[in-house]
N, C-alpha and C positions, 0 to 999 in steps of 0.2 A: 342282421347285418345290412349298411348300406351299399349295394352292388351296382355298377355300370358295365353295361354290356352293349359292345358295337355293334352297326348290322343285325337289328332287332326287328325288323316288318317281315321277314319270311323266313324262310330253312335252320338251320341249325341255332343261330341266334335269337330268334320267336322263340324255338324250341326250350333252349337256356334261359330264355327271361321266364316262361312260365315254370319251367322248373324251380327256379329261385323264388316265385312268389308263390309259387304251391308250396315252399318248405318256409315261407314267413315272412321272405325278406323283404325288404325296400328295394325296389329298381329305376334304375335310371336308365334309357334305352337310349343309343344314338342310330340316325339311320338317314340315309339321304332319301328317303320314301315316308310317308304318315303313316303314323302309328296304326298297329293291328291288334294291339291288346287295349280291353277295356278291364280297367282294373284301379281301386282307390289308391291301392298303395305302388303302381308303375305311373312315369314321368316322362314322358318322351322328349327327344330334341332332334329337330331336322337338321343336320346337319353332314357337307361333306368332311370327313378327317384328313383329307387332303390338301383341303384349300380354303374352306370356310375360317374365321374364328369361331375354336373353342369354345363352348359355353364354362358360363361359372356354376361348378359343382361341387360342393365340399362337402368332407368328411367322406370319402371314397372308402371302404374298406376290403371289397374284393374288385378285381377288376378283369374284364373280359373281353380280350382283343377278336374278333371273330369279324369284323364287315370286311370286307374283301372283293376282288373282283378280278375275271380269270379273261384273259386273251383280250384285255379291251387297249392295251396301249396305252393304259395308265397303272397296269400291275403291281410296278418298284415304289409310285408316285400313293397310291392307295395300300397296295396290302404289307409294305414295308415300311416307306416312309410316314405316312398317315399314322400305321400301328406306334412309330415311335415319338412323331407328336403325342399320339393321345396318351401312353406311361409315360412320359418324361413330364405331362402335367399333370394326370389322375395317379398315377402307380407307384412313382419312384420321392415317398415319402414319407415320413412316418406320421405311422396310423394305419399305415395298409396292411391289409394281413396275407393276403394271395392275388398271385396275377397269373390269369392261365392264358395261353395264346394257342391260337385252332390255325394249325400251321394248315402241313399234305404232307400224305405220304410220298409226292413228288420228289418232297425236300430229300428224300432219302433214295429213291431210285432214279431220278430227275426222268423220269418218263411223262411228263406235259409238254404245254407250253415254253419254248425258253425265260421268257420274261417274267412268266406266274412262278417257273421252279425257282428262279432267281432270288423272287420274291418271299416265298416261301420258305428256302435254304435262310437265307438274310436273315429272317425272322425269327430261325433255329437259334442261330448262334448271336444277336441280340437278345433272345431269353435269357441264354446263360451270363450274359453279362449283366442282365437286370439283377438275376437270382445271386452274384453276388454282391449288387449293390445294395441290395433291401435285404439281407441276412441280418445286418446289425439291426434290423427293425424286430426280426425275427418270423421275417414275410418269406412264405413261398414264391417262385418263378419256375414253370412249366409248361409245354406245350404239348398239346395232343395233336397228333397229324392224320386226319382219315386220310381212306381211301374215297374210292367211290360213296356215294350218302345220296339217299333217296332225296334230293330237291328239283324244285324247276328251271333250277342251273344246271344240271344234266339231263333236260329233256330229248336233246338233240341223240344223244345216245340209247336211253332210255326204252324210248319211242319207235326206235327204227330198231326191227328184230333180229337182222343178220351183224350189225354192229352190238346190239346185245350181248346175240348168243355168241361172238369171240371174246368179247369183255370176259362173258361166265367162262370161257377156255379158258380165260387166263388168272381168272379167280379161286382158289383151291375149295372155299366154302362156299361157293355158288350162287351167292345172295350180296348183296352189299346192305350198311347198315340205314338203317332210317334215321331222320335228326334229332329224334326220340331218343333213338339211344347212342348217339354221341353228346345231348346234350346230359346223361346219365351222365356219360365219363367226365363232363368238363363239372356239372356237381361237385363228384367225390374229389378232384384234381383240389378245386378249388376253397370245397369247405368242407369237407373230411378230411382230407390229410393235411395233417400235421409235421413231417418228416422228409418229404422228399422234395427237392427241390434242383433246379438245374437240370431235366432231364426233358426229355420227348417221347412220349409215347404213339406207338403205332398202330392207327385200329386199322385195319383194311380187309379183315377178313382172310390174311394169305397173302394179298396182292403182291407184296412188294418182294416175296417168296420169289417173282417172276417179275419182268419189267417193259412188258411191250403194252406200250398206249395206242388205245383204239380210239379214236373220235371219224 
């Protein structure tokens, strides 16, 4: 399959693009940074999704909303607005088969940023209105929301060990995921299931069980 995935030069979206080219596919990676994969069958584009033009990319078949950007005062302008430029010209067409979107668990406990959970929530329920516009295609629309995720967008917490170890207070499974394995989940979301469509799933390890944000 031909696959496009945002925010592809580090964390969770690198993670997703090598997953999709270790299982075969074709990638197209967007990212306002230079590419980090060397590989025949990945395609990179520099671009902002917020403010650049779009490049021309056809023949999309899955699509993967994931660049984002948390507390910078472009939140709503990047990880909601941007997310629905890029489906409303790669996603919402036929010929697509899945489009997964890498919300937050925020969306659901709104323990962040005001602007990023805003952003985030937004996003929630813009999937489900994708998921019923591309049903007549016979396309999935879904969101997976982590939690905390091993990148170096959470360094600032990561790093300092009494911020840490409250984080882990308030985390039931004491670890948070790496983007190894949220890019596992946005896999099977996006090209193993067949069936589910319009929902959000919650990785956070517990978190959202509880809802005090530590930064």
């Amino acid at each position: 399959m031909k696959v496009l995935i945002t925010g592809t030069s580090s964390g969770i979206g690198r993670a997703a693009a090598l997953k999709f080219l270790q299982c075969g596919h074709d990638v197209v990676g967007i990212d306002t940074m230079s590419a980090t994969i060397c590989d025949a069958h990945y395609r990179h584009c520099v671009c902002d999704i917020a403010a650049d033009e779009l490049p021309q990319i056809d023949d999309i078949e899955v699509l993967v909303n994931n660049a984002g950007v948390q507390d910078s005062g472009r939140d709503i302008d990047v990880n909601l607005k941007g997310t629905i430029r890029i489906t409303e010209k790669y996603g919402v067409r036929q010929g697509i088969k899945s489009i997964v979107f890498v919300a937050s668990a925020s969306a659901t406990t709104g323990a962040e940023f005001p602007e990023y959970v805003a952003s985030k929530g937004g996003m929630v329920s813009y999937m489900k209105n994708v998921a019923l516009r591309v049903a007549e295609w016979g396309a999935t629309s879904n969101s997976i929301s982590p939690g905390g995720v091993i990148t170096a967008l959470n360094n600032h917490v990561m790093k300092d060990p009494a911020l840490w170890n409250e984080i882990m207070t308030e985390t039931p499974l004491k670890k948070w995921a790496s983007a190894e394995e949220i890019a596992e989940w946005v896999y099977f979301v996006a090209a193993v299931n067949k069936s589910m469509t319009a929902q959000d799933i919650v990785i956070d390890n517990g978190e959202s069980a509880r809802a005090k944000f530590v930064w």
